[in-house]
C-alpha positions as CSV (number, residue, x, y, z in Angstrom):
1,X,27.2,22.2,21.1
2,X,28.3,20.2,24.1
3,X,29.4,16.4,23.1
4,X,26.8,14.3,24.8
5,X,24.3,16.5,23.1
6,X,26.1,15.2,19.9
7,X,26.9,11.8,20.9
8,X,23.0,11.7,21.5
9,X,22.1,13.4,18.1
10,X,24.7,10.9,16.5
11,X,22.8,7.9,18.2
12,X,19.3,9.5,17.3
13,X,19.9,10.0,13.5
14,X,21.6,6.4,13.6
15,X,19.1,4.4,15.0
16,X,16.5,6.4,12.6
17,X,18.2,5.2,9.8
18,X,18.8,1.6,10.8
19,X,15.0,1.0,12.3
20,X,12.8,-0.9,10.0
21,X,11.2,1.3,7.5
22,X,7.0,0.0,7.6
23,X,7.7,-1.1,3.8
24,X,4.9,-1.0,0.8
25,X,5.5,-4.2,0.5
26,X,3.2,-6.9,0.9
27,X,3.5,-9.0,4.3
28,X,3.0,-12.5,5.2
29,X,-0.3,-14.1,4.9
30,X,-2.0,-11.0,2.2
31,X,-3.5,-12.7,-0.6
32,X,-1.6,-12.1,-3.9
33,X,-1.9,-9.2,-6.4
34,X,-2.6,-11.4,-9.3
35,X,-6.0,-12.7,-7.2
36,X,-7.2,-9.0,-6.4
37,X,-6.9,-7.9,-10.2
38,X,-9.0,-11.4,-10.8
39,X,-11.5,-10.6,-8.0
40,X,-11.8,-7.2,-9.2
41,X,-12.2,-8.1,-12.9
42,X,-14.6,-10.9,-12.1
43,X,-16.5,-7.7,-11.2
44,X,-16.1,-5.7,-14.6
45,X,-12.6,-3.6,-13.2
46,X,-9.8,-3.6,-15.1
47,X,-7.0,-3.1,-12.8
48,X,-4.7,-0.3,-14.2
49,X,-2.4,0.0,-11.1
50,X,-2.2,-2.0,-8.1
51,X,0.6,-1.9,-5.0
52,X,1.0,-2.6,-1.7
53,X,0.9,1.0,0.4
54,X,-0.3,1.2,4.3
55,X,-0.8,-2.1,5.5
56,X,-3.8,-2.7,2.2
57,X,-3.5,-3.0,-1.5
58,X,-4.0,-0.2,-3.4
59,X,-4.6,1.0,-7.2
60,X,-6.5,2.1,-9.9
61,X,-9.1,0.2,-12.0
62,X,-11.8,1.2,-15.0
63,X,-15.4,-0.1,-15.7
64,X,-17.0,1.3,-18.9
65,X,-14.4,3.9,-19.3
66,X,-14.6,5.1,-15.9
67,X,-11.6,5.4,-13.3
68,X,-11.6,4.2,-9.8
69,X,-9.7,3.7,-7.1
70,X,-9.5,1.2,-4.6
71,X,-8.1,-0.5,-1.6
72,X,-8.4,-3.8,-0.8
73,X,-7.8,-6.2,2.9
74,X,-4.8,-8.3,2.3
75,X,-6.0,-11.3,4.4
76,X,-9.7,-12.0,2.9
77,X,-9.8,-9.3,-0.3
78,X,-12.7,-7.9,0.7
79,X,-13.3,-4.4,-1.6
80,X,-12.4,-1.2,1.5
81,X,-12.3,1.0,-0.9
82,X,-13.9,1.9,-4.4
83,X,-14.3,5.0,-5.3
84,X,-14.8,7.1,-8.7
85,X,-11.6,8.7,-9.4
86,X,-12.3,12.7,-9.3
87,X,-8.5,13.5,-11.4
């Protein structure tokens, strides 16, 4: 292999690794955790699971022994999501 094709490849793999990963982590301005499990339980859901993953929060809930998941908009917690869990 020919050095600028490595020197490139080199550059390539570094700038990869150094470039912001889009984190599951929540962002600036999303609404807390703690307020979606209380939105969500104000609605009979018991919140099981909850993270941030994709730009939303995300998790698992029950209601009268059944499993759900969800997703919920981190800016004004409005429900996405909420589905009967088929697993």
């Amino acid at each position: 292999m020919s050095k600028p094709i490595l020197i490139a490849a080199a550059f390539a793999m570094t700038a990869m690794a150094s470039a912001p990963a889009f984190a599951d982590e929540p962002g600036r301005g999303w609404i807390s955790s703690a307020r979606v499990t209380t939105m969500l339980a104000k609605r009979g859901y018991k919140v099981t699971k909850i993270e941030a993953d994709d730009g939303h929060w995300e998790g698992e809930a029950a209601r009268r022994g059944v499993k759900y998941e969800f997703h919920v908009d981190p800016h004004n917690g409005k429900v996405t999501k909420l589905e009967r869990d088929r697993d």
